[in-house]
Structure formats: structure tokens, C-alpha cells
Backbone as CSV, one residue per row, in Angstrom:
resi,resn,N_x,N_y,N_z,CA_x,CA_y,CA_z,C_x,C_y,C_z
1,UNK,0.841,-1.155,0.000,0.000,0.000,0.000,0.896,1.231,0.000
2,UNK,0.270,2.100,-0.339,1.165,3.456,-0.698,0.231,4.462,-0.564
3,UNK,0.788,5.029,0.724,-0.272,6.394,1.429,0.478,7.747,0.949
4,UNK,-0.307,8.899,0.535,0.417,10.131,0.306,-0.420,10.765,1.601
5,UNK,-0.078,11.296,2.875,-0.713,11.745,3.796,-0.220,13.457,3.818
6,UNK,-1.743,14.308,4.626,-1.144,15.419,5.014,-0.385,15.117,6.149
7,UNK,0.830,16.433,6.616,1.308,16.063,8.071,0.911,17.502,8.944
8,UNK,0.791,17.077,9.799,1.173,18.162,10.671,-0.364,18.446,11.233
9,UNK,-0.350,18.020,12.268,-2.068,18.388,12.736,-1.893,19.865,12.973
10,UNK,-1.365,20.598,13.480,-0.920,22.367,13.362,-1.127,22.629,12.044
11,UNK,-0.871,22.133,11.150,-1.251,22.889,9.954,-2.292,22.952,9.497
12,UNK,-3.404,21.846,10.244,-4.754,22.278,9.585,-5.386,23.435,9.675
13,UNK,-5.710,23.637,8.378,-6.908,24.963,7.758,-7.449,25.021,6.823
14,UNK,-7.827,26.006,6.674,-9.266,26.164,5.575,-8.947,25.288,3.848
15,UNK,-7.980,25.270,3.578,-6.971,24.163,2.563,-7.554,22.444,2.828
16,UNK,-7.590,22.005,4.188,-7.777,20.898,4.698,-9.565,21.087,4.498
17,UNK,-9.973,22.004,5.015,-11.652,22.363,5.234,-12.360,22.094,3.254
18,UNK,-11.246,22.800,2.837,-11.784,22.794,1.382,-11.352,21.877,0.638
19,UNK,-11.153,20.924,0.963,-10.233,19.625,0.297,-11.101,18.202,1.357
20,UNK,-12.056,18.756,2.006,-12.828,17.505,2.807,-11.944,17.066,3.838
21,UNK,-11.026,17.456,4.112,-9.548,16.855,5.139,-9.832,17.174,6.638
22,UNK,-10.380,16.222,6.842,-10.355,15.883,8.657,-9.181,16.177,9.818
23,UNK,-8.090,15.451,9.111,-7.110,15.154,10.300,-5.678,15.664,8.977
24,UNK,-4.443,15.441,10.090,-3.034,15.332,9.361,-2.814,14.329,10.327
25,UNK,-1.094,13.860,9.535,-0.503,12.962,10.367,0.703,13.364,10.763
26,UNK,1.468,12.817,11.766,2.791,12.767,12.045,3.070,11.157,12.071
27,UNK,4.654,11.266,11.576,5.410,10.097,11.526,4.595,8.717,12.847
28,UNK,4.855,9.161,13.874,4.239,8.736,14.793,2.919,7.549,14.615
29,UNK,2.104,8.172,14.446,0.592,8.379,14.323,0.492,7.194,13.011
30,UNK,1.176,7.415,12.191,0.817,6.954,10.246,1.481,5.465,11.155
31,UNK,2.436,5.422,11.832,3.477,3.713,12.350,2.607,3.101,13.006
32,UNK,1.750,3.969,14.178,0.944,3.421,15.367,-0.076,3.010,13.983
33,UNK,-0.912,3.501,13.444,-1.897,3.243,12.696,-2.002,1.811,12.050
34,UNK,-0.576,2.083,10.773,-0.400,0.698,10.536,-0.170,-0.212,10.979
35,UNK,0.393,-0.336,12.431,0.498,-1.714,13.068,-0.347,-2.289,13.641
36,UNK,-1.229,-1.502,13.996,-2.639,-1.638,14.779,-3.331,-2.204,13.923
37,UNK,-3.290,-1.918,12.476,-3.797,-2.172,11.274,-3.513,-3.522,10.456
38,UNK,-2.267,-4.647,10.966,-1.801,-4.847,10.748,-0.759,-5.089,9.456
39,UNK,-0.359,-3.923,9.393,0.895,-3.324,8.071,2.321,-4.034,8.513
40,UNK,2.779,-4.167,7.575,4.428,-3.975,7.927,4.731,-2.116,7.188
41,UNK,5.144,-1.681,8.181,5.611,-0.338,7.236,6.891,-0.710,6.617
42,UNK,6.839,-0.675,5.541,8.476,-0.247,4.525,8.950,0.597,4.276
43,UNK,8.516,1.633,4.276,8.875,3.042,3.956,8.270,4.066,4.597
44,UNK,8.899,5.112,5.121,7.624,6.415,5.740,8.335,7.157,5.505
45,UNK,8.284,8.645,5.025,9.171,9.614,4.556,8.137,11.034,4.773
46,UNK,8.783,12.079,5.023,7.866,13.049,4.662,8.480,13.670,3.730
47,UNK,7.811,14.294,3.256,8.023,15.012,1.590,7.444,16.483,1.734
48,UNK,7.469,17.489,0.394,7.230,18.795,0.459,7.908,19.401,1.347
49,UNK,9.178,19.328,1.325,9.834,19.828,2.745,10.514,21.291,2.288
50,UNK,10.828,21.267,0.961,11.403,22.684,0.283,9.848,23.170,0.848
51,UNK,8.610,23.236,0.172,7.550,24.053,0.031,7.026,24.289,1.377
52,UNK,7.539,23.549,2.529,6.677,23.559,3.569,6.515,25.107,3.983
53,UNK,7.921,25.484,4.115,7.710,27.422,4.801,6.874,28.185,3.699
54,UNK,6.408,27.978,2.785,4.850,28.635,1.866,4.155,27.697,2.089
55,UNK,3.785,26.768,2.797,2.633,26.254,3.100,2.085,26.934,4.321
56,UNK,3.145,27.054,5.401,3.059,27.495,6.618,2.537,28.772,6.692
57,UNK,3.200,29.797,5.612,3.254,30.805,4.791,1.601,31.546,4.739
58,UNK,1.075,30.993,3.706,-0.074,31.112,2.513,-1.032,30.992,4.107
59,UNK,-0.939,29.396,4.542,-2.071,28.604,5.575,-2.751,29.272,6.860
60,UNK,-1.285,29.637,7.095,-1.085,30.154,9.006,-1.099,31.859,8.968
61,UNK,-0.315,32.015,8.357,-0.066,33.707,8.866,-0.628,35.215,7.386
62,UNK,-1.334,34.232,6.341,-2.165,35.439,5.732,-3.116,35.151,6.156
63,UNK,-4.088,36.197,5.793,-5.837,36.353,5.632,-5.985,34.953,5.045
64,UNK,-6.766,34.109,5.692,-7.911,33.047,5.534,-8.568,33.462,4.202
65,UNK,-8.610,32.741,3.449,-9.555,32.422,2.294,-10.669,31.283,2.807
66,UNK,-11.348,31.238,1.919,-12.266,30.007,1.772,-12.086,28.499,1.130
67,UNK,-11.203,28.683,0.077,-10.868,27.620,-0.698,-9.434,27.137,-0.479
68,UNK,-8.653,26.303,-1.079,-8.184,25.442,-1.275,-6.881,26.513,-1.569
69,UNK,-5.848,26.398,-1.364,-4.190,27.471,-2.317,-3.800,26.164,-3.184
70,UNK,-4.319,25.268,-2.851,-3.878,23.884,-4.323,-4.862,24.729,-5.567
71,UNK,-3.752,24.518,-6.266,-3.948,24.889,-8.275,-3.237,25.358,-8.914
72,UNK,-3.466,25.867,-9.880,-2.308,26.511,-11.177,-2.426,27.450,-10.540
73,UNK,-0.872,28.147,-10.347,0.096,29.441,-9.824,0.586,30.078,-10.814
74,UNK,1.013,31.356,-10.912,1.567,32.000,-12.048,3.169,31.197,-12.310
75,UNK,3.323,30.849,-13.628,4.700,30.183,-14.671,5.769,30.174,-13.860
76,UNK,5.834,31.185,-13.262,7.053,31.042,-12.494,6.942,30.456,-10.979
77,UNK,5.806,30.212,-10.064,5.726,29.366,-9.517,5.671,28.254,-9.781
78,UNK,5.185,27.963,-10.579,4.665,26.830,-10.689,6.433,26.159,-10.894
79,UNK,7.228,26.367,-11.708,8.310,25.843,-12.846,9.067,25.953,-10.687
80,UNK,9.062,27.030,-9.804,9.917,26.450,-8.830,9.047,25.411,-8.265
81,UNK,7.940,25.131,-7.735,7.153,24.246,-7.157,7.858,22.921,-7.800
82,UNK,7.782,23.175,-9.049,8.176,21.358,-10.189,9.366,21.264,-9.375
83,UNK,10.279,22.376,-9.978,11.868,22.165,-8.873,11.540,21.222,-7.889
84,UNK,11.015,22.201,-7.168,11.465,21.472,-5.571,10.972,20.352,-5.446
85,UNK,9.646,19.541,-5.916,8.987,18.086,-5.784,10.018,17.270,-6.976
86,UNK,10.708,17.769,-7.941,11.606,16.967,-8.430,12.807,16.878,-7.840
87,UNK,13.403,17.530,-7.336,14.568,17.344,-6.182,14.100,16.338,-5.016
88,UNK,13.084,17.031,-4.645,12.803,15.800,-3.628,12.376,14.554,-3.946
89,UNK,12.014,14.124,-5.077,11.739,12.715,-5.875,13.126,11.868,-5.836
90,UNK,13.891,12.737,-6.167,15.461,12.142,-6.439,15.969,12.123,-5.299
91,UNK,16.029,12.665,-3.960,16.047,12.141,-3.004,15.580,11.068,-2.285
92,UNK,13.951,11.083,-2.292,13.852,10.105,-1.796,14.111,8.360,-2.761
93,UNK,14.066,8.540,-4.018,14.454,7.536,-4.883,15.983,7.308,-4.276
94,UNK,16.643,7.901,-3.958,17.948,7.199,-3.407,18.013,7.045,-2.328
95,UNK,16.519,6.508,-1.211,16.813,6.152,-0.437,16.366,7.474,1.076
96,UNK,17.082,8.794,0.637,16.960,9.723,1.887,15.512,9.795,2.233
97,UNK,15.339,9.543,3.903,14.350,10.049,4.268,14.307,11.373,5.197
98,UNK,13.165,12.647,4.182,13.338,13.257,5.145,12.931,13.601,5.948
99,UNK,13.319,14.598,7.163,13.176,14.753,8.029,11.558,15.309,8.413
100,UNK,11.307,16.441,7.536,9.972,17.423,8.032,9.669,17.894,6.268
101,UNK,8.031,18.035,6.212,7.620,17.916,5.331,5.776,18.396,4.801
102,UNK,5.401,18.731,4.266,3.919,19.340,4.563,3.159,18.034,4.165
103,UNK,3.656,16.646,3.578,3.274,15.663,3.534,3.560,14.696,3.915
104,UNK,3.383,13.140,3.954,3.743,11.807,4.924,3.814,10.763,3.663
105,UNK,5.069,10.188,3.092,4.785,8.948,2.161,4.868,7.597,2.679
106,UNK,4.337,6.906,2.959,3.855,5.491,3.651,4.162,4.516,2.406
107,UNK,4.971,3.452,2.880,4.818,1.978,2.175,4.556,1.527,3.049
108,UNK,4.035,0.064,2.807,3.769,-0.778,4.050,2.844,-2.044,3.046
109,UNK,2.971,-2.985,3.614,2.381,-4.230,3.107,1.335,-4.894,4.334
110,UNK,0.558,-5.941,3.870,-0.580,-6.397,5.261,0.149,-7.760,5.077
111,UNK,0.913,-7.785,6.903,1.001,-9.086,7.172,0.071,-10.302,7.365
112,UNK,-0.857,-9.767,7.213,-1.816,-10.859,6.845,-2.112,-12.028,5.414
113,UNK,-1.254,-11.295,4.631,-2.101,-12.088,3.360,-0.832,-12.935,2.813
114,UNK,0.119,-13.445,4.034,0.769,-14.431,3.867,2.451,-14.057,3.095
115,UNK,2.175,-12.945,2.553,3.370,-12.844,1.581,4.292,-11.416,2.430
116,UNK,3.832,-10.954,3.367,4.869,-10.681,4.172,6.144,-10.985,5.023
């Protein structure tokens, strides 16, 4: 299985409200989950870690909107946004996990169905 999670229960807002998003996770929380669940986790990483200080940014400390800051940004955001989720692709493809991140990437398999 392969989870793309929000992180950070502090970061919920009106983004989470307008996207149907209940909860975030921390590292923590996504491990307790799956084992309880019975997962093997293989992987947990957080990701968006360049973008996180404009998440924090946009979320926490401007004027509240109503909707969602996910969508098409003007050319030149957008082309650094690609940057930074392609840097961090190639990181975590070799392995680095990092540290802090505005998202949670989960592998994990169910020891249940024998082939764990």
C-alpha cells in the first residue's frame, strides 16, 4: 500500500476544510496506525519539505480564504514548485528520508495475506 498523507495536525486549515480533510498525520501516528492495522511499514518519509515554509506561509499567517491554495500558480511558480517536488523525488528515490515535510509517504504491506 502506498499512502500520500497530510502532516502536521498544526497545519490544519481552511486548505484541509476545502479539500474535505479531517485530520493530518505525524510520523508517529501513520506507524501506530499501521500496526494496529496490521501493516508492515516499509517506507515512511515526509516530503514537500522545500515548500513547507509557503505552506506554513499562505495557511497560518495570511488572511484566511475560503478555498483550497492547491492549483495553477503563475509560470514562475509553478516551474519552482516542479523544482522542488523533483529534487525531492530524487532524493527520496535514493533512499533519503526526510526529516519534516507538509506531507507523509507510507509503504507498508498487510502481514496478513501471507506474503509478508
Amino acid at each position: 500500500m502506498l499512502l500520500n498523507l497530510p502532516a502536521y495536525q498544526w497545519l490544519l486549515s481552511r486548505h484541509d476544510t476545502a479539500v474535505a480533510n479531517v485530520r493530518r498525520y505525524s510520523r508517529d501516528l501513520v506507524t501506530g496506525l499501521l500496526c494496529a492495522a496490521d501493516f508492515r511499514l516499509l517506507d515512511l518519509s515526509y516530503w514537500n519539505t522545500i515548500l513547507l515554509p509557503v505552506m506554513v506561509i499562505t495557511r497560518k499567517l495570511l488572511p484566511a480564504k475560503r478555498t483550497s491554495d492547491v492549483g495553477l500558480q503563475p509560470t514562475a511558480a509553478e516551474a519552482v514548485g516542479t523544482l522542488a517536488t523533483d529534487a525531492e523525488r530524487k532524493l527520496l528515490e535514493h533512499g533519503l528520508a526526510l526529516p519534516f515535510g507538509g506531507s507523509l509517504l507510507a509503504v507498508a504491506t498487510n502481514r496478513g495475506n501471507g506474503n509478508a
